[in-house]
N, CA and C atoms as an extended XYZ file, in Angstrom:
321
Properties=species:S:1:pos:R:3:atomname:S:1:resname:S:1:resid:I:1 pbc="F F F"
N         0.846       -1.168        0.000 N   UNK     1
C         0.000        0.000        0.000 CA  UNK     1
C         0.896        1.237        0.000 C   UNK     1
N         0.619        1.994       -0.593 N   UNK     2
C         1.473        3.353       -1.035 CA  UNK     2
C         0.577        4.782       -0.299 C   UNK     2
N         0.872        5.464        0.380 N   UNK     3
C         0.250        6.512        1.528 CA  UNK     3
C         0.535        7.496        1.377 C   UNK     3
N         0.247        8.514        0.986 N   UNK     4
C         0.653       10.335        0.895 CA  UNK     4
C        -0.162       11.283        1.936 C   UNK     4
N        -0.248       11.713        2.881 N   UNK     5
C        -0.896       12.783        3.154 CA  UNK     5
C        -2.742       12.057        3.336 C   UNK     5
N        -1.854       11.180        4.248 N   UNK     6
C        -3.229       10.349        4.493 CA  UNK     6
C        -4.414        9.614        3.552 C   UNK     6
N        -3.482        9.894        2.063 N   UNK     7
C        -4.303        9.364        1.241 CA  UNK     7
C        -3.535        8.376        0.786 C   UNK     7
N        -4.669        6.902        0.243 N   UNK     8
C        -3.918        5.673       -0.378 CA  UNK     8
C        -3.887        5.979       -1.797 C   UNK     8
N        -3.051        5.395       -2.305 N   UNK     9
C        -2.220        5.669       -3.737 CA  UNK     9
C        -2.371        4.313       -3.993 C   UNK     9
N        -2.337        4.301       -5.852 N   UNK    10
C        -1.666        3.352       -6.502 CA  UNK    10
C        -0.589        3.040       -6.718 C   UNK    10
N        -0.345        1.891       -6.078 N   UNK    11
C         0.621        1.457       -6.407 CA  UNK    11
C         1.633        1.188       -7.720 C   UNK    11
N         0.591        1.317       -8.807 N   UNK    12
C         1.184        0.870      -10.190 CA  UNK    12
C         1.351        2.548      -10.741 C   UNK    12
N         0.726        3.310       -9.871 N   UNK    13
C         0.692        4.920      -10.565 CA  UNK    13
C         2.185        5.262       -9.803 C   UNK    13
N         2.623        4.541       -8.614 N   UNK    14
C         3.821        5.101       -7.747 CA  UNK    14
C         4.736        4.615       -8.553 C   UNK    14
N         4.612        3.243       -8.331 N   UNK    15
C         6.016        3.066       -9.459 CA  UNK    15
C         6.300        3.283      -11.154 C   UNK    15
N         5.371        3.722      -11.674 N   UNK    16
C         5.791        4.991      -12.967 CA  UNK    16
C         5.927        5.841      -12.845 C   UNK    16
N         5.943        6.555      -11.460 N   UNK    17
C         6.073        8.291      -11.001 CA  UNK    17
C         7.741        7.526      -11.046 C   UNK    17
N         8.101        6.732       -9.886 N   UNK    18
C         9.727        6.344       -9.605 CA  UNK    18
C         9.899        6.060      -10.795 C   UNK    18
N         9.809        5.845      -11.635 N   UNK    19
C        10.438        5.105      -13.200 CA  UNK    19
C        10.705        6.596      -13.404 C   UNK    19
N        10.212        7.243      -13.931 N   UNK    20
C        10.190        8.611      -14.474 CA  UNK    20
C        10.610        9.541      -14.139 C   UNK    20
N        10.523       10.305      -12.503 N   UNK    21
C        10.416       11.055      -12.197 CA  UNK    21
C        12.245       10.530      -11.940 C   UNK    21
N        12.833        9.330      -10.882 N   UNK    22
C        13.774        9.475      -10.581 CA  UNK    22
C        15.194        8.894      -11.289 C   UNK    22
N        14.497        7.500      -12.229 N   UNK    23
C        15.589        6.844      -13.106 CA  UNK    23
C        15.728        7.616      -14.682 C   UNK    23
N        16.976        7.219      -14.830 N   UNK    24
C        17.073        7.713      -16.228 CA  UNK    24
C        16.625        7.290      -17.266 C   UNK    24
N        16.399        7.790      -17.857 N   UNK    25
C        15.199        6.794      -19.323 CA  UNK    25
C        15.935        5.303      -19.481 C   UNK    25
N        17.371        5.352      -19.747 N   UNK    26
C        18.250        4.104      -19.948 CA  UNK    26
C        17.642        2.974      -18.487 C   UNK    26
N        17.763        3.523      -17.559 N   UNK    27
C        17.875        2.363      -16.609 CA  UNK    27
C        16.128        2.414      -16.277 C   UNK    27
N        15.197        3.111      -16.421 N   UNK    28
C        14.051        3.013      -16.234 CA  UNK    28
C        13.349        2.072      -17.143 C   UNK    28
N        14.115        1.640      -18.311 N   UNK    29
C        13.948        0.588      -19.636 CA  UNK    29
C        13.634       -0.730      -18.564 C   UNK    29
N        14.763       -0.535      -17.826 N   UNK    30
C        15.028       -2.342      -17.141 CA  UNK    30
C        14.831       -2.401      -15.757 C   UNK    30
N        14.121       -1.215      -15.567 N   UNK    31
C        13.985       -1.752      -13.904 CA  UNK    31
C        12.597       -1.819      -13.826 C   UNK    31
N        12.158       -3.031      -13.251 N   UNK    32
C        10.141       -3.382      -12.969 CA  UNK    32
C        10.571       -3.450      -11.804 C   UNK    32
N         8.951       -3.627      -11.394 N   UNK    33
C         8.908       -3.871       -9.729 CA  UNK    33
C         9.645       -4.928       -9.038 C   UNK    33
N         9.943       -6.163      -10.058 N   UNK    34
C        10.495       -7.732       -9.609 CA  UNK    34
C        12.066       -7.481       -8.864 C   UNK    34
N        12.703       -6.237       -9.749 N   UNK    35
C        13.544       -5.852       -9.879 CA  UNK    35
C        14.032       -5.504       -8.244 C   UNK    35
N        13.473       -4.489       -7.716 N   UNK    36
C        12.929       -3.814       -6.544 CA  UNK    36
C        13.017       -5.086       -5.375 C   UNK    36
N        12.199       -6.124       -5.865 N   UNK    37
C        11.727       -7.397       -5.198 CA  UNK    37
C        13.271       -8.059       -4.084 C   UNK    37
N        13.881       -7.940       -5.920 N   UNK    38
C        15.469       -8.615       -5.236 CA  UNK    38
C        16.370       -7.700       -4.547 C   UNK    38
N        16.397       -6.372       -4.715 N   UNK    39
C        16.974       -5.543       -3.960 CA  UNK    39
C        16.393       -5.769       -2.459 C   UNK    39
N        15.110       -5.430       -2.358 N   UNK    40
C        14.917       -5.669       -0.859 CA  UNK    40
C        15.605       -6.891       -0.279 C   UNK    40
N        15.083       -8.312       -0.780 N   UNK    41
C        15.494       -9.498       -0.311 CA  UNK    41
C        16.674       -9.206        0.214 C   UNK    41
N        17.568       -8.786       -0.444 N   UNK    42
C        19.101       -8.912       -0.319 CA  UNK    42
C        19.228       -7.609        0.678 C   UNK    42
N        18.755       -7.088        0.757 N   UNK    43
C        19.777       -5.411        1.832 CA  UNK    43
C        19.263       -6.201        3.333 C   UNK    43
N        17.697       -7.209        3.061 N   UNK    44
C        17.425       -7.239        4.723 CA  UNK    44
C        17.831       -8.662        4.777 C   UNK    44
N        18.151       -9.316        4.600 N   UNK    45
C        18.673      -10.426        4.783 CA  UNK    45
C        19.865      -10.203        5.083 C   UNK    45
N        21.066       -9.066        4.534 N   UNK    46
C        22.469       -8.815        4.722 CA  UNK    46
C        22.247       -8.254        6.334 C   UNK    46
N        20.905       -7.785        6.653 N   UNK    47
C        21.096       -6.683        7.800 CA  UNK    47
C        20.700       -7.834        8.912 C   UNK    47
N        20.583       -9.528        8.502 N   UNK    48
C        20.190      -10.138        9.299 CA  UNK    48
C        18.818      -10.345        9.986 C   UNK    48
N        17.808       -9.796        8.689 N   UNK    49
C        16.404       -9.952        9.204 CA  UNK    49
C        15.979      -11.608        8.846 C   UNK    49
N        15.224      -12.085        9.636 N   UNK    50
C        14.834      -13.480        9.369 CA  UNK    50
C        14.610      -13.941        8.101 C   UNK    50
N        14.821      -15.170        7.151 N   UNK    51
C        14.522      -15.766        6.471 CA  UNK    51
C        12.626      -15.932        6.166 C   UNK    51
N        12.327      -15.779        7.593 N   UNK    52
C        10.542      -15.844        7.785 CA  UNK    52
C         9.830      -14.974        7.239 C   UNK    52
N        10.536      -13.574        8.261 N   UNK    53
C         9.822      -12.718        8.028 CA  UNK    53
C        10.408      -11.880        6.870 C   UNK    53
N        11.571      -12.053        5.800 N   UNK    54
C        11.620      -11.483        5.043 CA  UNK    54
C        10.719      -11.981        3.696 C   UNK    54
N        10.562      -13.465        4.067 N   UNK    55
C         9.167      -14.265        3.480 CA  UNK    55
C         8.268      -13.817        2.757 C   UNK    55
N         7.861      -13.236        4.590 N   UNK    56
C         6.109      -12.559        4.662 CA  UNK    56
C         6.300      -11.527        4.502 C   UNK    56
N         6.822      -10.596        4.182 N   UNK    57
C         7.347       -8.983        4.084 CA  UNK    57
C         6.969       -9.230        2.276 C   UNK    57
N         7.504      -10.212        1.633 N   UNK    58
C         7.670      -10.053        0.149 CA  UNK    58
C         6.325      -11.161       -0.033 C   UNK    58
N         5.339      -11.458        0.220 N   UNK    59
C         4.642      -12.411       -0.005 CA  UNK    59
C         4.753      -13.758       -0.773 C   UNK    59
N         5.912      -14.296       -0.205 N   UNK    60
C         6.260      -15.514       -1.180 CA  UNK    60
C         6.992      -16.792        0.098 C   UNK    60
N         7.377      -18.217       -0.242 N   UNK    61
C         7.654      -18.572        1.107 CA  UNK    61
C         9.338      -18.501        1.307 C   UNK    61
N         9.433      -19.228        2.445 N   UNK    62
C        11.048      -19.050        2.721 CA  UNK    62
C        11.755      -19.970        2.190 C   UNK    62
N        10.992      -21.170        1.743 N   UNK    63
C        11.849      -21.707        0.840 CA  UNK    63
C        12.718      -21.270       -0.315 C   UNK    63
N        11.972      -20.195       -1.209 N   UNK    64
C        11.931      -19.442       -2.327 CA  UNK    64
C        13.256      -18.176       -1.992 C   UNK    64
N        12.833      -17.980       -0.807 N   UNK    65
C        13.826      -16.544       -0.091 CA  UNK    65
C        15.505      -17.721        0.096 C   UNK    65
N        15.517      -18.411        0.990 N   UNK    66
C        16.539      -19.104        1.478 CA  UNK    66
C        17.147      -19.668        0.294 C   UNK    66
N        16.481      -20.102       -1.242 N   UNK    67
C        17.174      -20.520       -2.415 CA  UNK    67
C        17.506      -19.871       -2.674 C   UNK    67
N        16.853      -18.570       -3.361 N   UNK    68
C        17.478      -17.614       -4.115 CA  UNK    68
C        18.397      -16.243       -3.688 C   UNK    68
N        17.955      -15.954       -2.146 N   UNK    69
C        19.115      -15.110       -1.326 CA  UNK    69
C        19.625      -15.553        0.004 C   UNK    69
N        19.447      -16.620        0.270 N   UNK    70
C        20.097      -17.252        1.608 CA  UNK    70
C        21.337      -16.794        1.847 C   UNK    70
N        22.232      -16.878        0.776 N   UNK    71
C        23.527      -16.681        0.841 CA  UNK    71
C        23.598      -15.262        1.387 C   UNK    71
N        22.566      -14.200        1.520 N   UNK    72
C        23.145      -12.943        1.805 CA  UNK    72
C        22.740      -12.554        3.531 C   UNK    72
N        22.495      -13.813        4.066 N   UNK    73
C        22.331      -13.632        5.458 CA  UNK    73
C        23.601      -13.905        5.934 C   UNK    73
N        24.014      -12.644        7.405 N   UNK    74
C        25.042      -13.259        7.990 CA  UNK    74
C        25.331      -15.055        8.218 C   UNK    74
N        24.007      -15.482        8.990 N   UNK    75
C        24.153      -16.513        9.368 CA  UNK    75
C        24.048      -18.103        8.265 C   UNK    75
N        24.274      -17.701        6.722 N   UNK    76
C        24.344      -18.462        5.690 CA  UNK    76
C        25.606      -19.469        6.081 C   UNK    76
N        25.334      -20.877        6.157 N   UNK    77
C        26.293      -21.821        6.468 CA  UNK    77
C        27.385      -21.463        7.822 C   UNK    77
N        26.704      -21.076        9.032 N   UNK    78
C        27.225      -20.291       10.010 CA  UNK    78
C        27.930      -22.344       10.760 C   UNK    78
N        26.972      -23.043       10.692 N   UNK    79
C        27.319      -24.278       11.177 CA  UNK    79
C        28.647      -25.049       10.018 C   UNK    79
N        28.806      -24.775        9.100 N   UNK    80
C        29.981      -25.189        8.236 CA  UNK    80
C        31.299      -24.451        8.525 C   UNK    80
N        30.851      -22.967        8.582 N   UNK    81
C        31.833      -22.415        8.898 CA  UNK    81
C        32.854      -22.821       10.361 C   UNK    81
N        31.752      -22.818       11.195 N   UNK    82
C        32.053      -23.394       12.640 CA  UNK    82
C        32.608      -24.729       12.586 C   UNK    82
N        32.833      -25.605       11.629 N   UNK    83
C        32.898      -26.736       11.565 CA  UNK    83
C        34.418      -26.797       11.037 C   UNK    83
N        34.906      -26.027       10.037 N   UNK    84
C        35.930      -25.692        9.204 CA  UNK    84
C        37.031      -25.318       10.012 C   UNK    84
N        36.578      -24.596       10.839 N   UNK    85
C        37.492      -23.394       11.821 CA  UNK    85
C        37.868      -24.469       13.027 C   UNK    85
N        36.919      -25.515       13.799 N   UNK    86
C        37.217      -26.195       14.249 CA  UNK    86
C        38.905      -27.773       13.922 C   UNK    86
N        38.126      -27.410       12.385 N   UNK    87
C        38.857      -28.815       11.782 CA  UNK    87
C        40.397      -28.089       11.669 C   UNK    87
N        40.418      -26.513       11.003 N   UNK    88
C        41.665      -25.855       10.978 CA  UNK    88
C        42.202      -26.007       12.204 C   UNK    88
N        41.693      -25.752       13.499 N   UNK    89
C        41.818      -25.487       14.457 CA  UNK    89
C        43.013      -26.750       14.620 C   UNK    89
N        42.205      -28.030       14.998 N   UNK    90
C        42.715      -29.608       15.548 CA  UNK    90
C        44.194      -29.505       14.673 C   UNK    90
N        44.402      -29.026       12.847 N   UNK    91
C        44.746      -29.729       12.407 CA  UNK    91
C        46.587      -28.738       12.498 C   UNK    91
N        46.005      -27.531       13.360 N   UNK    92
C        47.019      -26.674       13.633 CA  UNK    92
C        48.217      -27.302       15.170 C   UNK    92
N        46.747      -27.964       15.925 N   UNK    93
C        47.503      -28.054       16.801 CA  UNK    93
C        48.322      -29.537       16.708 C   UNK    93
N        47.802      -30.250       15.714 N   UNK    94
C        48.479      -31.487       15.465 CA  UNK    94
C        50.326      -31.184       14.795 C   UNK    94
N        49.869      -30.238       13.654 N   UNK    95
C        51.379      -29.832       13.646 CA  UNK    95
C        52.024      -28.795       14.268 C   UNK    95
N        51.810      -28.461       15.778 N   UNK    96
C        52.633      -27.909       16.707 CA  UNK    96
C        53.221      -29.205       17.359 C   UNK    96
N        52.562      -30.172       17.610 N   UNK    97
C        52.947      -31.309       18.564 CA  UNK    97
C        53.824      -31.951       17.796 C   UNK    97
N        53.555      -32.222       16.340 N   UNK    98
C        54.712      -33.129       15.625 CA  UNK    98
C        55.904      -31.865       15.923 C   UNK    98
N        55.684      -30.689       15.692 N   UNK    99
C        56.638      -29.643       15.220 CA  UNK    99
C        57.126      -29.859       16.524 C   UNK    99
N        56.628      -30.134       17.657 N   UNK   100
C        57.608      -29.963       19.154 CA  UNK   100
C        58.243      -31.766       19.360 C   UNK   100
N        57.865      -32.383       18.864 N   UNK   101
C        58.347      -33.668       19.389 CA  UNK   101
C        59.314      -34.208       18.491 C   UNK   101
N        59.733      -33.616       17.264 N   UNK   102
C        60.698      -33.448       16.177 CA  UNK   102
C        61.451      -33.101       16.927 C   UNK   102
N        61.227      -31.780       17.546 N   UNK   103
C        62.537      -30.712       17.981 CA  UNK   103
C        63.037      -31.283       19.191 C   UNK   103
N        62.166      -32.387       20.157 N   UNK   104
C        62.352      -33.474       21.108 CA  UNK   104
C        63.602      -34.135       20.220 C   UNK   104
N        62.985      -34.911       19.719 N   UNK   105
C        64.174      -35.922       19.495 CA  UNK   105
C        65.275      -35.195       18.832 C   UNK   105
N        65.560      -34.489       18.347 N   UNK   106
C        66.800      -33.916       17.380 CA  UNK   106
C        67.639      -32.892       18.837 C   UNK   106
N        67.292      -32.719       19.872 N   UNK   107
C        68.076      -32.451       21.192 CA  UNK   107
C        68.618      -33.644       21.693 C   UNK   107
């Protein structure tokens, strides 16, 4: 719903005022509303708004959101990452121990 001065607007009349009034003829060629669609997805998902409710915000489900912009949530593969960092972790301290028990025997 689109709101001015307490009055409701069209929506399809708002976004040809924004086509016109603020893009340049060139980029007003290629930008539709769908367009708009994916910009939102992506700025609130980066800002860490839910997968849910960025859902229900765009009327579509989270399956659809989590395929096509999952990746732009902080918490995208937050359990892999944690998993990686762990495995770096073990595999650092394995070659400190060879690296110290080398330097054992060669004293």
């Amino acid at each position: 719903m689109i709101a001015h001065n307490g009055k409701v607007g069209s929506t399809k009349k708002s976004f040809y005022n924004l086509k016109t009034e603020i893009f340049l003829e060139k980029r007003a060629k290629k930008v539709n509303r769908h367009t708009l669609k994916h910009t939102c997805a992506t700025w609130y998902l980066r800002n860490g708004v839910s997968l849910r409710i960025v859902a229900n915000y765009l009327s579509t489900t989270e399956q659809i959101i989590e395929r096509v912009y999952g990746k732009h949530h902080p918490g995208w593969h937050a359990e892999i990452d944690a998993a990686m960092r762990s495995a770096r972790e073990d595999r650092n301290k394995i070659r400190k121990a060879a690296g110290a028990n080398a330097a054992k025997k060669a004293a």
